[in-house]
C-alpha positions as CSV (number, residue, x, y, z in Angstrom):
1,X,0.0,0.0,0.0
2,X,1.5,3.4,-1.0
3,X,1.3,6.5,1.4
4,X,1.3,9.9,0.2
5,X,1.8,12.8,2.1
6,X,-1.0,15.5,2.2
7,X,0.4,17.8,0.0
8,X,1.1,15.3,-2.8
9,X,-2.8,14.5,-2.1
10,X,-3.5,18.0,-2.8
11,X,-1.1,18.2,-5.8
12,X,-3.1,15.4,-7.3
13,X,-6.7,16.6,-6.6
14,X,-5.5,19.5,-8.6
15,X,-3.8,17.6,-11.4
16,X,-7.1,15.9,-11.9
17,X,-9.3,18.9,-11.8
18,X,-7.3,20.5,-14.7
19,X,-6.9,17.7,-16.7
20,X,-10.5,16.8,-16.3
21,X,-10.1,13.3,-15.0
22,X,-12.1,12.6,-11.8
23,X,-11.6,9.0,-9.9
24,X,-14.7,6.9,-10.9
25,X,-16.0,3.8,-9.1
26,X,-15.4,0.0,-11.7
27,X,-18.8,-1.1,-12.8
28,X,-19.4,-4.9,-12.7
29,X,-20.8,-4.9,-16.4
30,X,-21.5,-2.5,-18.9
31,X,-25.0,-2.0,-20.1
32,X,-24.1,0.4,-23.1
33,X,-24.5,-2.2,-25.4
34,X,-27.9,-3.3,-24.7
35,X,-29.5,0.0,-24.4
36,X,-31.7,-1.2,-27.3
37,X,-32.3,-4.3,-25.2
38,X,-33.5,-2.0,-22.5
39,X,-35.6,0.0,-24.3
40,X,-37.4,-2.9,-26.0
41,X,-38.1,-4.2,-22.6
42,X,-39.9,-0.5,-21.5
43,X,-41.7,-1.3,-24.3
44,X,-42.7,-4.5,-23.2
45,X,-43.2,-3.6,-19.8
46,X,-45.5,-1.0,-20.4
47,X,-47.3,-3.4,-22.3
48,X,-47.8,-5.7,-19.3
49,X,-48.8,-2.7,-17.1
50,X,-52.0,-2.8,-19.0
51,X,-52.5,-6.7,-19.1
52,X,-51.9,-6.9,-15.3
53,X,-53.0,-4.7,-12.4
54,X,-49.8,-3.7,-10.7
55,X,-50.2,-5.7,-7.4
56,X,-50.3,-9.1,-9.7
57,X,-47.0,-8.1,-11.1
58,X,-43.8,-10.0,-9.3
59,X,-39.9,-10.2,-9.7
60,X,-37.7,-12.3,-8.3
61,X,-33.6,-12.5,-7.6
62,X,-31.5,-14.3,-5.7
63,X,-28.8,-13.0,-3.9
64,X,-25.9,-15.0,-2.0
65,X,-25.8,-14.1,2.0
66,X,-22.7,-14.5,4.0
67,X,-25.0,-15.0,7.1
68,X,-22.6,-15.6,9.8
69,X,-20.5,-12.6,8.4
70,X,-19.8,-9.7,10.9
71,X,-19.0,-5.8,10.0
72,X,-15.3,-5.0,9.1
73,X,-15.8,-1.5,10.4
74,X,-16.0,0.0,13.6
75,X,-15.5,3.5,15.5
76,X,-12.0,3.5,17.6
77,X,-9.4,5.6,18.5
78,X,-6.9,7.1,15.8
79,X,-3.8,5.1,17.3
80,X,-5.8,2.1,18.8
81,X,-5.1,-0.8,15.8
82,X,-8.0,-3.1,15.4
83,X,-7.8,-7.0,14.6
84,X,-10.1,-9.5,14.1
85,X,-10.1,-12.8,13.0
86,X,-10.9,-14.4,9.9
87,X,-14.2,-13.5,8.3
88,X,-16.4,-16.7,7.7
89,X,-17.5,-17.5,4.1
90,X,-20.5,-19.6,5.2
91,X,-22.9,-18.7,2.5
92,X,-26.5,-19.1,1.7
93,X,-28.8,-18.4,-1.3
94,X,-32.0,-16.2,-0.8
95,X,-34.7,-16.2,-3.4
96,X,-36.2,-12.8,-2.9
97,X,-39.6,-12.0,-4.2
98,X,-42.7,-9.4,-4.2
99,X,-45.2,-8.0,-6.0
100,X,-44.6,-4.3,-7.6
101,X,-46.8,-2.3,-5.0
102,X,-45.4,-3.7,-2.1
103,X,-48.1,-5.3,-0.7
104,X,-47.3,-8.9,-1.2
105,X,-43.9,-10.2,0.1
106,X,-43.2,-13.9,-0.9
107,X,-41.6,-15.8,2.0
108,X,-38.3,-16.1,1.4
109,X,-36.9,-18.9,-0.4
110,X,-33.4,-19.9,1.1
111,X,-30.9,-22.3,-0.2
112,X,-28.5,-24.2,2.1
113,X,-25.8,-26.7,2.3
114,X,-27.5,-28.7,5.0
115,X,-30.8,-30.9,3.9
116,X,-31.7,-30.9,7.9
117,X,-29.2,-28.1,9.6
118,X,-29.1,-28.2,13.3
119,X,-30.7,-25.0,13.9
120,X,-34.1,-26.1,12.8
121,X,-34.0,-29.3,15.3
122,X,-37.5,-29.4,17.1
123,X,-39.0,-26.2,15.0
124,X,-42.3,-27.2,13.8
125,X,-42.8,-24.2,11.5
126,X,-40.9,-21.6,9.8
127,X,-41.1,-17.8,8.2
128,X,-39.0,-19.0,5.1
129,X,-39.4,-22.1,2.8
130,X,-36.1,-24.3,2.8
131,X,-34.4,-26.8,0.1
132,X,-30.5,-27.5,0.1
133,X,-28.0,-28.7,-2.2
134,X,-24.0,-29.3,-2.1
135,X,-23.4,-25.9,-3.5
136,X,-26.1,-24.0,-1.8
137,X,-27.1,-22.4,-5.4
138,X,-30.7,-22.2,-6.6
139,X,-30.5,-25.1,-9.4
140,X,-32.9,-25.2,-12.7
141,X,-34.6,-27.9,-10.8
142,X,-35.0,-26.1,-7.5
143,X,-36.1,-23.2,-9.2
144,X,-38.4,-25.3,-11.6
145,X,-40.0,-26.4,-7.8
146,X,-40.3,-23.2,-6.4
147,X,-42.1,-21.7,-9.3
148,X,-44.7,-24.6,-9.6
149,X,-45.2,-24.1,-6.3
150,X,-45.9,-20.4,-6.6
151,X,-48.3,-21.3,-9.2
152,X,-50.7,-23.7,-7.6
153,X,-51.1,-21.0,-4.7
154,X,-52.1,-18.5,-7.1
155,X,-54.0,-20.5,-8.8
156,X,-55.9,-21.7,-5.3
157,X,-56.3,-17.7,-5.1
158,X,-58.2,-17.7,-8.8
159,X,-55.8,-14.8,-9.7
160,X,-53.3,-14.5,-12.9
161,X,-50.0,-13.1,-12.4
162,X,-46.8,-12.2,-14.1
163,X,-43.4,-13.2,-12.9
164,X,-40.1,-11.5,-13.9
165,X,-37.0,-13.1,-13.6
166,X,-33.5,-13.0,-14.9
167,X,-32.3,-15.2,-17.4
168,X,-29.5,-17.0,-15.8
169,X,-29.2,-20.8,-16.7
170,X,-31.2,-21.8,-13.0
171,X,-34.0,-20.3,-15.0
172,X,-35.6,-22.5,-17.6
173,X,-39.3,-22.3,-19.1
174,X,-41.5,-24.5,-17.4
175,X,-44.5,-26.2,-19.0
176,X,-47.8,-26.3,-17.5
177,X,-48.2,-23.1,-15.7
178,X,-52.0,-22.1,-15.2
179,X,-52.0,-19.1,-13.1
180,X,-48.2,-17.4,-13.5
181,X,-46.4,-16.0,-16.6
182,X,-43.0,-16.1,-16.8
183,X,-41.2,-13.4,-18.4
184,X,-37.4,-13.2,-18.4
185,X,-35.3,-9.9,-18.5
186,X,-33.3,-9.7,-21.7
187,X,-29.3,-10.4,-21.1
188,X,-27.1,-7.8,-19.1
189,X,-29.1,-5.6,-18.6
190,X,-30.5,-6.6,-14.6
191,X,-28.3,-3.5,-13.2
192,X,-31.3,-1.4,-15.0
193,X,-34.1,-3.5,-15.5
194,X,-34.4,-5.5,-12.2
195,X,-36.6,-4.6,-9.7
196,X,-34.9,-6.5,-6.7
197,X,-31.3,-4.9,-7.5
198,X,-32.6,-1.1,-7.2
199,X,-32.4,-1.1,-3.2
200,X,-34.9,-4.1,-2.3
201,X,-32.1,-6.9,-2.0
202,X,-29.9,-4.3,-0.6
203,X,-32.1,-2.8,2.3
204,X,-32.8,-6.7,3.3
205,X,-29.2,-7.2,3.9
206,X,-29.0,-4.2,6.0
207,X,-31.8,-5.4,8.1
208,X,-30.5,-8.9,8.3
209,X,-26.4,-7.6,9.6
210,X,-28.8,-5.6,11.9
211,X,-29.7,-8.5,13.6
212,X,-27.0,-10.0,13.4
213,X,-25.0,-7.7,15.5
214,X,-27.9,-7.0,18.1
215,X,-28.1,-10.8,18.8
216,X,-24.9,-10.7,19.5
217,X,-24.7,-8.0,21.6
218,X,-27.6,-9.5,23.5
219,X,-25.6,-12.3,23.4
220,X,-22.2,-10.2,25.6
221,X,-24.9,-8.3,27.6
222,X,-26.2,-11.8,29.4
223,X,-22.6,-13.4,29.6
């Protein structure tokens, strides 16, 4: 790691202001190319807006969780050196899904190593649905499950809905639907065109290191 002093920091900041070169932040992918794409799909959108009422409108994402991950940030004194030890890479996938207004939040849908972890020994019910496999990855067949699922309870409801999803290879058409359609975004373009990755998948992460870090303060509290 290189140190500069505070005048070679200023020296910079002006050497970039008058060569009109300002630090920008690496973006995963680049959507440039597929602006067409995107603007088709506004098309096609808008034409779903008038085929289905906005509350029967859904999108789904999955997002990988690090759940027994801890903050790598903290307040402390300028000459007080912090250590820690080594951050766990236990991971999880969360299906995350909900209807456009807001109204209807899908349990969540969470993918595991474990077929029968010991946390859920002698719990009889739970807020989220469960499957596992060795990877802990939503497969085409777990995914092909889930959706069936989500179709028979709409369909017990006597409602038609539309389902967005990416178009990652865990996401195949499936036959037989009666009550969900299932549209796919077009190729690189989710960092614009989905829902869950404008804030939604964010904010739930937020919440869930929130928790996290109170349980364990609870935890230091009663010894």
């Amino acid at each position: 790691m290189f140190l500069i002093s505070s005048a070679q920091q200023a020296g910079l900041t002006d050497l970039k202001k008058d060569m009109n070169c300002p630090s920008k932040k690496f973006e995963a992918k680049s959507v440039d190319s597929n602006s067409t794409a995107v603007t088709e799909w506004k098309s096609k959108l808008q034409t779903y807006l008038t085929e289905y009422e906005p509350q029967n409108i859904y999108n789904a994402d999955e997002t990988g969780l690090f759940f027994r991950m801890v903050p790598d940030k903290t307040l402390e004194f300028k000459d007080v050196q912090c250590h820690g030890g080594k951050m766990s890479k236990d991971r999880l996938t969360v299906m995350v899904c909900a209807n456009m207004t807001g109204s209807e939040k899908v349990p969540l849908f969470v993918t595991g190593k474990s077929k029968n972890p010991c946390c859920f020994k002698n719990l009889k019910t739970m807020p989220i649905e469960y499957d596992a496999n060795k990877k802990a990855c939503v497969t085409s067949e777990i995914f092909t499950n889930w959706v069936k699922k989500f179709d028979r309870r709409i369909l017990a409801q006597s409602r038609r809905v539309l389902l967005i999803v990416d178009n990652c290879p865990a996401h195949p058409e499936i036959a037989g639907l009666r009550s969900v359609k299932l549209v796919f975004l077009p190729p690189n373009t989710t960092s614009l065109t989905q829902p869950m990755d404008q804030g939604v998948i964010k904010n739930l992460k937020a919440h869930y290191r929130k928790q996290v870090i109170q349980q364990q303060l609870r935890a230091i509290e009663t010894g």
